[in-house]
C-alpha positions as CSV (number, residue, x, y, z in Angstrom):
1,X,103.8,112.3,90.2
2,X,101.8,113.7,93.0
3,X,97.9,112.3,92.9
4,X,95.4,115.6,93.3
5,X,94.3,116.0,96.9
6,X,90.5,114.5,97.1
7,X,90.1,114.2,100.8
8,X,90.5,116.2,103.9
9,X,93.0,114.0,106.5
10,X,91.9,114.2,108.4
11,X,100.6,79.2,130.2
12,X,103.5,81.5,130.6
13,X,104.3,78.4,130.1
14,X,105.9,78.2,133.5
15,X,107.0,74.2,134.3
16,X,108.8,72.7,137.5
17,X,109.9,69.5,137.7
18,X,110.3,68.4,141.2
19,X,112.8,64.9,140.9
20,X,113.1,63.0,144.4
21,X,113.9,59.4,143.4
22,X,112.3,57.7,141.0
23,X,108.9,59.9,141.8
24,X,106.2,58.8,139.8
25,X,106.1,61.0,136.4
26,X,102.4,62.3,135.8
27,X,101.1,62.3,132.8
28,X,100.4,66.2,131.0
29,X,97.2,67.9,131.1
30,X,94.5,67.6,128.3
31,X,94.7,70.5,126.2
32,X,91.2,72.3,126.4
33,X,88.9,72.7,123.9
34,X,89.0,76.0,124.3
35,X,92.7,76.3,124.1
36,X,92.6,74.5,121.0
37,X,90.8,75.9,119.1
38,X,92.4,79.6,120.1
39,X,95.9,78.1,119.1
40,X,94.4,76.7,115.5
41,X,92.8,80.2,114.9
42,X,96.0,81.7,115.9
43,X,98.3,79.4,113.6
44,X,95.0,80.5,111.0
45,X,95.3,84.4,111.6
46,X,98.4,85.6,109.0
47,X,96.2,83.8,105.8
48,X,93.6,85.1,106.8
49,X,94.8,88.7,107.4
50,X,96.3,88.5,103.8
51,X,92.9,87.2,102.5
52,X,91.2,90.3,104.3
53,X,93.8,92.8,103.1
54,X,93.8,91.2,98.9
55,X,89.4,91.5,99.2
56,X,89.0,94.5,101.0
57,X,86.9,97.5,100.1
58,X,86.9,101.0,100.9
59,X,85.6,101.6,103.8
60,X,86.3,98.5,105.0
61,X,88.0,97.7,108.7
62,X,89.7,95.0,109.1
63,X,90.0,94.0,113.1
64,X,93.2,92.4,114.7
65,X,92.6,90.3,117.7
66,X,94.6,90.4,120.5
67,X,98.0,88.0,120.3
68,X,101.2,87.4,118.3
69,X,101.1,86.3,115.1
70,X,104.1,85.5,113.5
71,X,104.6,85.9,109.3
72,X,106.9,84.8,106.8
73,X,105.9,87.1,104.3
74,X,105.1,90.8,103.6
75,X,101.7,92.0,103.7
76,X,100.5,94.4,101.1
77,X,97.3,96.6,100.9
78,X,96.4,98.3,98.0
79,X,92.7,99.3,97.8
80,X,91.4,103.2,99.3
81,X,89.8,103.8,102.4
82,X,90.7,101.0,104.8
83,X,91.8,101.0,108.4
84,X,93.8,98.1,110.2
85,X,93.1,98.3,113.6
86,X,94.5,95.9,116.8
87,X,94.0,96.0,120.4
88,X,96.3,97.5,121.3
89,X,100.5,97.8,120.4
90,X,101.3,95.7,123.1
91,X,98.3,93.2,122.6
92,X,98.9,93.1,118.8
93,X,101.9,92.1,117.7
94,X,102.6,90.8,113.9
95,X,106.1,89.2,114.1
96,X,108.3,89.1,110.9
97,X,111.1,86.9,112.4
98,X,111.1,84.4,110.3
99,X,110.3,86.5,106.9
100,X,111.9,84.5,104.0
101,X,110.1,87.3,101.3
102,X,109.3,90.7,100.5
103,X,110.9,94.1,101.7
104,X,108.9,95.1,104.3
105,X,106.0,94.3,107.1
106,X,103.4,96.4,105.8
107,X,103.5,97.8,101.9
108,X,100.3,100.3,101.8
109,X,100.0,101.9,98.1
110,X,96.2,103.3,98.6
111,X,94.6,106.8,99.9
112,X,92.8,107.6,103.3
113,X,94.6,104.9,104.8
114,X,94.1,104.2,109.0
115,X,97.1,101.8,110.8
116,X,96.3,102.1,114.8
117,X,96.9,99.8,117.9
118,X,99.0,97.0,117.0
119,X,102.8,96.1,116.8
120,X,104.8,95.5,113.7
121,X,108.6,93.4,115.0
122,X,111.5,92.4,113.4
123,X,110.7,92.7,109.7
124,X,113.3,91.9,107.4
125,X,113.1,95.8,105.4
126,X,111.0,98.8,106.4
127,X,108.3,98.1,109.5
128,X,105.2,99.8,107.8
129,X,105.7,101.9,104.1
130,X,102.8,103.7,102.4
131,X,103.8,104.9,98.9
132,X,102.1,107.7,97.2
133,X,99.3,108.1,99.3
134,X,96.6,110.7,100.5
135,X,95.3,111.0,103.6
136,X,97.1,108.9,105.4
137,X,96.6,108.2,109.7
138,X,99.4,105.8,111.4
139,X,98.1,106.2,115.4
140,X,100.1,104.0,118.1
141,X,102.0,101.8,116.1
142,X,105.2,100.3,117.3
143,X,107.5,99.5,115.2
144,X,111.0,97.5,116.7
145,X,113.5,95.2,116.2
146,X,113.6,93.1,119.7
147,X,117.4,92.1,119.5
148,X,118.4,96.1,119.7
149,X,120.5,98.1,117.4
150,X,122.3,96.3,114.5
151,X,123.2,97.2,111.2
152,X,121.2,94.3,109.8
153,X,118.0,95.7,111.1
154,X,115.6,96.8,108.7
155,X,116.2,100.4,107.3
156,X,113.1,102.3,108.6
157,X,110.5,102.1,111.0
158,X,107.3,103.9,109.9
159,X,108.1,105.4,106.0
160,X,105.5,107.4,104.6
161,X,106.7,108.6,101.0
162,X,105.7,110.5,98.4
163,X,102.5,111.1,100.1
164,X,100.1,114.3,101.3
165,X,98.4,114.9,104.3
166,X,100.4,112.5,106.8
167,X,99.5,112.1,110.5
168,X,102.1,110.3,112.4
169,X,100.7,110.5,116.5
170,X,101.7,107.9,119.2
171,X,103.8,105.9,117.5
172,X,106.9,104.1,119.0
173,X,110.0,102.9,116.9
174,X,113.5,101.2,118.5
175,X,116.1,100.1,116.8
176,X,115.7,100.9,112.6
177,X,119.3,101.0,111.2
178,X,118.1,104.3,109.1
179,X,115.7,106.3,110.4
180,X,112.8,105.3,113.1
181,X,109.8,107.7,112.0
182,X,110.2,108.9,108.3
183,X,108.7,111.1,106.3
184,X,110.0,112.0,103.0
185,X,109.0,113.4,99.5
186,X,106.1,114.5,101.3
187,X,103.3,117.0,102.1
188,X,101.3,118.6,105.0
189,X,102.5,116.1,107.6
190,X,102.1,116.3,110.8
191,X,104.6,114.2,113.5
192,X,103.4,114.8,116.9
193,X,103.5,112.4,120.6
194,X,105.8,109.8,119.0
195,X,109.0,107.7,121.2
196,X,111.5,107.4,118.9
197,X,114.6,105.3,121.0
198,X,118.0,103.2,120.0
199,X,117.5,104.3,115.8
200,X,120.4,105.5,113.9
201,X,117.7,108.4,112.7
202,X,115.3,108.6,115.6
203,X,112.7,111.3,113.8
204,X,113.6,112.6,109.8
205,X,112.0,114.6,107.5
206,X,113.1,114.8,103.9
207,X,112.5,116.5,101.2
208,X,109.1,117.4,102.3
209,X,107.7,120.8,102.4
210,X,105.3,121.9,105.5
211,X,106.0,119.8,108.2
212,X,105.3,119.8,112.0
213,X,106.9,117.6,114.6
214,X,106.2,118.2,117.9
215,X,105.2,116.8,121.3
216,X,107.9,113.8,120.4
217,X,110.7,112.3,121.9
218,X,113.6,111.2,120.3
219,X,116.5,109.5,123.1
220,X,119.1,107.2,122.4
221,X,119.8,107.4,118.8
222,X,122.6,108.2,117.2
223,X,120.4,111.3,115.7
224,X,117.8,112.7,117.0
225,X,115.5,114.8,114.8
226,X,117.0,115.3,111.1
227,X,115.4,117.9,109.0
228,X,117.7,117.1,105.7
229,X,117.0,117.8,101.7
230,X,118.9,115.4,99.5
231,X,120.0,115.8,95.7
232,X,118.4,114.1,93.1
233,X,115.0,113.5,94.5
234,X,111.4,114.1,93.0
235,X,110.9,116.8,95.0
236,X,113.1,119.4,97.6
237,X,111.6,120.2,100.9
238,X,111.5,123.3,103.3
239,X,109.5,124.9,106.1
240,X,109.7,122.5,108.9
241,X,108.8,123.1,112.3
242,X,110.7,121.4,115.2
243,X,108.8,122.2,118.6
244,X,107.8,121.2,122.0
245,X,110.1,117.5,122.2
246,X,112.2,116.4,124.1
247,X,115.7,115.6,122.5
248,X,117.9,113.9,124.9
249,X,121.0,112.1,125.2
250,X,121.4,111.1,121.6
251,X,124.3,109.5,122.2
252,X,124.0,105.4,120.5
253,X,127.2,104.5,118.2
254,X,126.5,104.9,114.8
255,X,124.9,101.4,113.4
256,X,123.8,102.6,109.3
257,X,124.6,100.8,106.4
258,X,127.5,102.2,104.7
259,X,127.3,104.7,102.3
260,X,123.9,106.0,103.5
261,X,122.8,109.5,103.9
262,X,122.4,108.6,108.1
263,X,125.8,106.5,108.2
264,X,127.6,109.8,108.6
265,X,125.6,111.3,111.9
266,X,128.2,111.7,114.3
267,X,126.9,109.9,117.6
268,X,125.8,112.5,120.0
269,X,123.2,114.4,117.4
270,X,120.7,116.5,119.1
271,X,118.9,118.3,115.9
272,X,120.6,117.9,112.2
273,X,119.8,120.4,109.1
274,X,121.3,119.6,106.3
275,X,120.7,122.0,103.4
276,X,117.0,122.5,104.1
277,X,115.5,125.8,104.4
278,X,112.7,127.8,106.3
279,X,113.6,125.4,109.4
280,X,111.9,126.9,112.7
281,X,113.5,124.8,116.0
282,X,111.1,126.7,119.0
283,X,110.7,125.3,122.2
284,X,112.5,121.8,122.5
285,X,114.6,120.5,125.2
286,X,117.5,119.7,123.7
287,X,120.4,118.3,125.8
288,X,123.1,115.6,126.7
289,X,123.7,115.5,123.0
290,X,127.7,114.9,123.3
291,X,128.7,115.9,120.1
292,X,126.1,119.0,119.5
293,X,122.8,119.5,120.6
294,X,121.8,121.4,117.5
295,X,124.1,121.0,113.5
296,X,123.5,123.0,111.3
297,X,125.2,121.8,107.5
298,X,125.4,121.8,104.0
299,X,125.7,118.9,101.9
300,X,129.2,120.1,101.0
301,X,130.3,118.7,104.4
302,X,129.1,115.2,103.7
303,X,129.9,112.4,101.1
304,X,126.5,113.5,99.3
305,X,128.4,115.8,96.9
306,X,131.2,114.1,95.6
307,X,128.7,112.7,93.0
308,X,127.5,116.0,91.4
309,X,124.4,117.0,92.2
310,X,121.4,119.0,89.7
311,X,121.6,122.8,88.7
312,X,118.4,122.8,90.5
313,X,119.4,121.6,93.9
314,X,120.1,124.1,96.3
315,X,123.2,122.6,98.8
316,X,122.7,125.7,101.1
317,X,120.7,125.5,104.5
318,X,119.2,128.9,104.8
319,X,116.5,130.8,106.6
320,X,117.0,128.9,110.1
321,X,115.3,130.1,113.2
322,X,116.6,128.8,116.3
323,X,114.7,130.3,119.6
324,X,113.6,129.2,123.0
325,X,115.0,125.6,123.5
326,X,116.3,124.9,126.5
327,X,120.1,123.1,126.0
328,X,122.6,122.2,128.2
329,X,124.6,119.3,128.4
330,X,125.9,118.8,125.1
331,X,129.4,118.6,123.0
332,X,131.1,117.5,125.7
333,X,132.4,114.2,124.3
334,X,132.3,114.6,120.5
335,X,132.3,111.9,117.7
336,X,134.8,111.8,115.8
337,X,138.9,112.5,115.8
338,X,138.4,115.8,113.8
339,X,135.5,117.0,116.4
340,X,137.5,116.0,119.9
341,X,140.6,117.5,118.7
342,X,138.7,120.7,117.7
343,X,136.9,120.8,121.5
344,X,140.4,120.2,122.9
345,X,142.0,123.2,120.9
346,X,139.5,125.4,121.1
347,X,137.7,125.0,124.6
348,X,140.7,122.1,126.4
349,X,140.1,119.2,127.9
350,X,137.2,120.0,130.2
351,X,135.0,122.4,127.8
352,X,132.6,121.7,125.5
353,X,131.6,122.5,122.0
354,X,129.0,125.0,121.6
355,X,125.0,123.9,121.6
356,X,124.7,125.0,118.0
357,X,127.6,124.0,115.1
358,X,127.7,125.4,111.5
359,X,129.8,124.2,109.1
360,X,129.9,127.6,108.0
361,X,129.1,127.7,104.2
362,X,126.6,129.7,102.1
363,X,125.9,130.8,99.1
364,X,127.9,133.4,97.1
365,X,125.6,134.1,94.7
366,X,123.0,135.7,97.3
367,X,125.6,137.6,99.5
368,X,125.1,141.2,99.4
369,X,129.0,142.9,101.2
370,X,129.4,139.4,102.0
371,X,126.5,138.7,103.8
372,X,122.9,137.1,103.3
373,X,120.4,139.1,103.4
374,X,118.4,139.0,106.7
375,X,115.5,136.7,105.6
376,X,118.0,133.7,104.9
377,X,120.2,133.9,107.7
378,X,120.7,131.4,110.3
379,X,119.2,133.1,113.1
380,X,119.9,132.0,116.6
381,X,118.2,133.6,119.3
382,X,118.2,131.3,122.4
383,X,119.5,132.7,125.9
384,X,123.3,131.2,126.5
385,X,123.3,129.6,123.2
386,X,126.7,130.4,121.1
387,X,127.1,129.3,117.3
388,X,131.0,127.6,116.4
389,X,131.3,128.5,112.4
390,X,133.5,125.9,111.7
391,X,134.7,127.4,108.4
392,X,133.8,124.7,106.4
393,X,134.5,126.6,102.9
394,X,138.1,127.2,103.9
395,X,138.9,123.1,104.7
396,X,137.9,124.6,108.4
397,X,140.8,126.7,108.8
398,X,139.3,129.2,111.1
399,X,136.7,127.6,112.7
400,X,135.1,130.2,115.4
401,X,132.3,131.4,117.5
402,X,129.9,133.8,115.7
């Protein structure tokens, strides 16, 4: 259950060994005083930390220095009202390398919660989760897994769930083998001035109602900004708006976990819808996306509905506005046999699939002589863009332009 809003959100170690002979061997340096001690309070830092965050009050703020600090464990916080804050995310970095326990770096379960400045690397699950919060800030973060895209990397980068009011601003995420920047189950969230590079998922709302995610970019992932509603949730999700980022050259191989929802993004993603509605995409530079730069599905066209789904959930992506973007570039080198052979037959060798693809399926029930009513069509009105239907209903027969 959703709590009840109370708040507003508001030495390189660098050593040459000259060998002429038998030269005489000198003996090492003292260590300093000073250097000691800074390398005991660094070895000291990660109990402390976890000291700080199991006594903290609200209100409190709880300081990172400057340096890398490396834990075997997760950190949790738990108690309202408390910011982490470091110097900086490239002068605070809290290394989970060697994690031997827990599921992610950073486990927040509290309200007005503030994460800004530091660096969260190579945790062994999610970077930093907050469940079921209010009110909840993460400001230039960064999130990564140093040794690039795998599959063993953790699932998700910053994960916000089952929350209300989320600001995610600044942020930078590489390499989660889900989704970089998450949001899901959520409410009144704003994504905005975030790098999202080298994810499967570089930027992905879900099943959240009344998002905004602008400002961003998303390059490099397989994905790059997925606006999806998923069966059997807590909650469905609709009216997102995707404006002002730069989508480009989306184009990594596919690195998810089998049998996830983000396992079946065809590499070359610009924007993916899948059965959300009231989806506004304004505004964006979207282009070098190589299988589309914009996809527009229901979950009919993925593995999510061979399980049944609730009479409640609706499958259908309706009510999509598509105006303004500038797109180019894109569906020139699809993933996927059934998506080259479909560029081939339809536009040869040297064409290109359309910037936006449909699968092509709505809902019966809410045709009126066959069509949807105006209010819940998809609606594209960029300069130059076509739409391929690809006739999903009808095992994509007929696919065509529309």
């Amino acid at each position: 259950m959703m709590k009840t809003v109370r708040r507003t959100m508001v030495g390189v170690c660098a050593i040459a060994i000259a060998m002429a002979g038998c030269a005489k061997k000198e003996a090492s340096a003292p260590v300093s005083g000073d250097s000691a001690a800074s390398s005991a309070a660094n070895a000291d830092f990660p109990a402390t930390l976890m000291r700080q965050l199991l006594d903290a009050k609200p209100g409190d703020v709880i300081e990172l220095p400057e340096g890398k600090f490396s834990f075997d464990r997760s950190l949790s916080l738990a108690v309202d009202g408390v910011t982490i804050r470091g110097k900086g995310m490239d002068k605070t970095i809290l290394s989970f390398k060697d994690q031997v326990a827990g599921a992610e770096g950073l486990l927040v379960t509290a309200d007005d919660f503030t994460a800004e400045d530091f660096a969260i690397e190579d945790t062994k699950g999610d970077g930093l989760k907050v469940n079921e919060g209010e009110n909840i800030v993460i400001r230039r973060v960064r999130v990564e897994w140093t040794g690039g895209p795998k599959t063993e990397n953790g699932a998700y980068g910053l994960y916000p769930v089952q929350s209300e009011n989320v600001l995610l601003e600044g942020n930078v995420v590489i390499a989660s083998s889900d989704a970089g920047v998450y949001v899901g189950q959520s409410r009144n969230v704003v994504v905005r001035g975030n790098r999202a590079e080298w994810n499967v998922a570089g930027i992905e709302i879900e099943n959240t109602f009344d998002a905004d995610v602008y400002d961003n970019i998303a390059t490099n992932n397989t994905g790059g900004v997925l606006v999806f509603n998923m069966p059997d949730l807590s909650q469905p999700g609709a009216r997102t708006r995707v404006f002002r980022n730069k989508i480009t050259d989306n184009n990594t191989k596919n690195f998810g976990v089998p049998g996830t929802a983000v396992a079946n993004i065809p590499a070359g993603s610009g924007v993916v819808i899948n059965s959300n509605d009231h989806v506004e995409i304004f505004d964006n530079d979207i282009t070098g996306n190589k299988t589309a730069n914009i996809i527009i599905a229901s979950v009919f066209s993925t593995d999510l509905s061979k399980d049944g789904m609730s009479d409640e959930f609706d499958p259908y992506p309706e009510a999509i506005y598509v105006a303004g973007n500038r797109m180019g570039g894109g569906g020139k080198d699809p993933d996927g046999l059934e998506f080259q052979a479909l560029k081939v037959a339809m536009f040869g060798l040297t064409g290109a699939l359309p910037d936006v693809v449909w699968d092509g399926y709505v809902d019966p029930a809410k045709t009126v002589d066959g069509k949807l009513p105006d209010e819940l069509r998809i609606c594209v009105e960029n300069d130059g863009a076509e739409v391929l239907n690809l006739d999903g209903p009808n095992g994509n027969k007929a696919p065509r332009l529309v």
